[in-house]
Each structure stands twice: as C-alpha cells, then as structure tokens.
C-alpha positions, 0 to 999 in steps of 0.5 A: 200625702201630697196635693199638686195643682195651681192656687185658686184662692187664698183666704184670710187668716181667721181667729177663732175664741180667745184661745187664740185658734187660726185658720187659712184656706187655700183652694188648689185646682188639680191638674187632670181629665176632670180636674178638682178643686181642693180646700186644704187649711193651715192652722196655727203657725202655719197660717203664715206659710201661705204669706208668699203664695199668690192666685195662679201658681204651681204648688205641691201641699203636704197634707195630713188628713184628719177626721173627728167624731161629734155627738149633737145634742139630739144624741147623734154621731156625725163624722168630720173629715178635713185636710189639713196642709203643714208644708207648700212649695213652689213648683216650676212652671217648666219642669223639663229642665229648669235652668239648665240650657239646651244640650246642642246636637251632637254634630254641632261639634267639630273633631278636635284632629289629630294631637301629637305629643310636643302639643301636650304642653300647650293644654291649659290644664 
C-alpha cells in the first residue's frame, strides 16, 4: 500500500528502553476534496530513511499496516492498529513531464524540399 501528499512534519527519531527500539513519525497531508493528515512511523533502521526528507515536499510511503491485540490488567482486550512506513521517495512537483522540453507545433518545421540522389552523399550519416 501506498501514502502520497506533502510532508506536514518530521519528528525526532526516538529510543525506547535498552533494547535499543526507535521510532519516527512523519505526518503527510493527502492531496484530495477533504484532505487527511496521516501519521506514518519508521522503526528501527528506517528511522534514517527520513535524514533527507524536509516539511513541504511531495512524497509517496510504502506502508504496511499493522495491528496488535493487548489485554489490560482489568482483563480486557483492546486493539491497536498503527501504519508503519519501510520506503519514501521524492516525488516531482511537476509530474507532466519532467525534464523533458516542450515538444514544438507540428508546423514549426519546414519541409526539407525535394532530395536528388547525387545529394545522398552530402547526409552525415
């Protein structure tokens, strides 16, 4: 699955107990009619994916989304569900082309006239 908008926010990396457990969020606003602000967190060794990541650019997450049971000591179950990013890319602000140049008018050129064979030899190729 995937997640496309524009940064929002990019947290801190944070530690968790001495296992050594990270975290990192990034919070990405979709690009839609009512648009939606969507916490996505990297863990572990993908915390630094987020290093070259800055507030306002287009991305596209691949997420997995995770979900996990918990019994409180009352006895309880409760369910978590959380969104866990392991790829982001950069996307182009202009997607209709990139940097490709703009392809001129078909009458932008001029007919070439009329080749006669000893002219073969002047082609260059």
């Amino acid at each position: 699955m995937e997640v496309q908008g524009r940064i929002k926010m990019v947290g801190e990396t944070q530690s968790f107990g001495s296992n050594g457990f990270r975290k990192r969020e990034i919070v990405v606003t979709t690009d839609e009619q009512y648009p939606q602000h969507i916490m996505v967190e990297f863990v572990q060794d993908k915390t630094d994916l987020l290093n070259s990541y800055q507030v306002g650019q287009q991305v596209k997450i691949s997420i997995n989304l995770r979900g996990r049971e918990w019994v409180n000591p009352q006895g309880e179950t409760k369910y978590f569900n959380s969104i866990q990013g392991w790829r982001i890319e950069a996307l182009q602000a202009d997607a209709s082309g990139g940097n490709m140049p703009p392809v001129p008018p078909a009458d932008a050129f001029e007919p070439a006239g009329d080749l006669k064979e000893e002219d073969a030899d002047d082609l260059p190729f």
